[in-house]
C-alpha positions in Angstrom: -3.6 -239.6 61.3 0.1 -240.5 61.5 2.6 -238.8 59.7 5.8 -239.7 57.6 8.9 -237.8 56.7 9.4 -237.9 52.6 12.3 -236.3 50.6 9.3 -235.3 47.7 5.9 -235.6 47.0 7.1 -236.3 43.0 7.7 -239.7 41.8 8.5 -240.7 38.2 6.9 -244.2 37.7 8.5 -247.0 35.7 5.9 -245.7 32.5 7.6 -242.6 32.2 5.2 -240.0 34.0 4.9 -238.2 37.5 2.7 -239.1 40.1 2.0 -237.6 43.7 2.4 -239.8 46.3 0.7 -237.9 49.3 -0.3 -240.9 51.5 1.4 -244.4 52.0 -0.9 -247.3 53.1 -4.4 -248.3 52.4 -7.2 -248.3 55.1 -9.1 -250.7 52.0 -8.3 -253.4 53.6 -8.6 -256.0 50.7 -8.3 -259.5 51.3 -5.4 -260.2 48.8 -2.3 -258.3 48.7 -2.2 -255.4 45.9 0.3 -254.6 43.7 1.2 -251.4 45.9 1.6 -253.5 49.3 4.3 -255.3 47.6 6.3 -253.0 46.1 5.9 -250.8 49.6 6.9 -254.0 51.7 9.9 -254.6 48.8 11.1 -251.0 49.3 10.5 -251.0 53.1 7.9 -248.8 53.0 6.0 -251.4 55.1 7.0 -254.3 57.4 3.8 -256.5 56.6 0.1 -256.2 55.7 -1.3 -254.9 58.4 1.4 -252.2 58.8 0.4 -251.7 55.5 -3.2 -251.4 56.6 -2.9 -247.9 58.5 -2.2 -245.3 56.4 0.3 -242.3 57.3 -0.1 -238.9 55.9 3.2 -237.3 54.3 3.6 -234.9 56.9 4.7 -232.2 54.1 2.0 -232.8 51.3 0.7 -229.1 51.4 3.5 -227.1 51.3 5.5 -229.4 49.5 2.8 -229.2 46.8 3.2 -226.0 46.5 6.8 -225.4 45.8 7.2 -229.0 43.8 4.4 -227.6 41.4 6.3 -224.3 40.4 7.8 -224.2 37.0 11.5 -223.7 38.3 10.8 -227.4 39.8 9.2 -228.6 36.8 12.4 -227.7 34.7 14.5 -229.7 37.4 12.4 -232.7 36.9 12.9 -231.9 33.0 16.4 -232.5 33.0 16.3 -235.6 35.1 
């Protein structure tokens, strides 16, 4: 599987809580576009559906796990 570079595995969503984002794409392959293929392709995250279509592993997730998890990075996120 491919890989991508990320800053953090972390994400606060709009609603207020944290989610882990270890993967971008979708090998679904639905045949309308979901809510997540557009806000990729709005960020950038993906140049069009089928881009979309191959997922890429964030080449990080395991380590950055790790260290994101610890409770010195949990009272970063706090103060954010």
């Amino acid at each position: 599987m491919e890989t991508i570079e990320r800053k953090t595995l972390l994400y606060k969503s709009g609603l207020g809580f944290w989610c882990v984002n270890h993967v971008q794409g979708c090998s679904h392959g639905c045949l309308y576009p979901c809510y997540a293929f557009m806000m990729a392709k709005s960020y950038g995250r993906a140049a069009d559906y089928g881009d979309w279509t191959k997922p890429r592993l964030v080449a990080e997730a395991a380590s950055g796990a790790r260290s994101e998890s610890s409770p010195s990075s949990a009272r970063r996120r706090a103060r954010r």
